[in-house]
N, C-alpha and C positions, 0 to 999 in steps of 0.2 A: 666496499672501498670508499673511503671520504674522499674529499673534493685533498687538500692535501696530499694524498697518497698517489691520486689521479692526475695530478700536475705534475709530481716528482717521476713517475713511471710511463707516463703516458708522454711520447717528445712527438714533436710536427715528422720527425721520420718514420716515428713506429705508429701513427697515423696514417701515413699517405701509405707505406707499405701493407699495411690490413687492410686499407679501401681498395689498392689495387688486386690484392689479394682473393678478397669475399667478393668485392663488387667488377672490377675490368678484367682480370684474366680469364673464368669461369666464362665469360661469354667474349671473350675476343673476336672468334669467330663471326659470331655476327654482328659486333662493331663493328669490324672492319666493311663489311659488305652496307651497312648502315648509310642510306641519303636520305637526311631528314628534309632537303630544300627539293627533292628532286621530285616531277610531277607525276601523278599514279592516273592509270583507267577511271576516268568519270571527274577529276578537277576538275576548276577551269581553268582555261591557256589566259590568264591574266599576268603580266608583271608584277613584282610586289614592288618596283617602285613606282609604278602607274595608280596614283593614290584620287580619290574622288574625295569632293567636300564630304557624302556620306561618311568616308573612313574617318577623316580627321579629328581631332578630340575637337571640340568647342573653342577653346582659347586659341588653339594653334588659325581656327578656317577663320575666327572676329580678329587676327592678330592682335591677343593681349597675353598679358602674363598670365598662368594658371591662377596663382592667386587671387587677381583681382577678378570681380565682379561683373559680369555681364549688364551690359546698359540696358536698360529697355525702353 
């Protein structure tokens, strides 16, 4: 199939409908049951919005833009 052919046949619906197709019905099931935020035996009981200067990128804890340069 060339790139041509695959624009012409291939539309954003018969896309989404193959992805749900091969990729989200086949396991519905346990998407549904799925808690990606929810806390498991052995985390820790931390917030994730209780953020420590460790977590923070560098620009964000010196308050500067990422772009620029750290003083020193």
């Amino acid at each position: 199939m060339t790139a041509g052919q695959f624009r012409r046949e291939i539309t954003g619906e018969a896309m989404l409908e193959r992805w749900m197709a091969e990729l989200v019905r086949p396991h519905l099931t346990a998407l549904r049951t799925l808690r990606p935020l929810a806390l498991k035996a052995g985390m820790p009981a931390r917030s994730p919005s209780v953020r420590t200067a460790t977590t923070l990128p560098p620009s964000v804890r010196d308050r500067r833009a990422a772009w620029q340069t750290r003083a020193r």
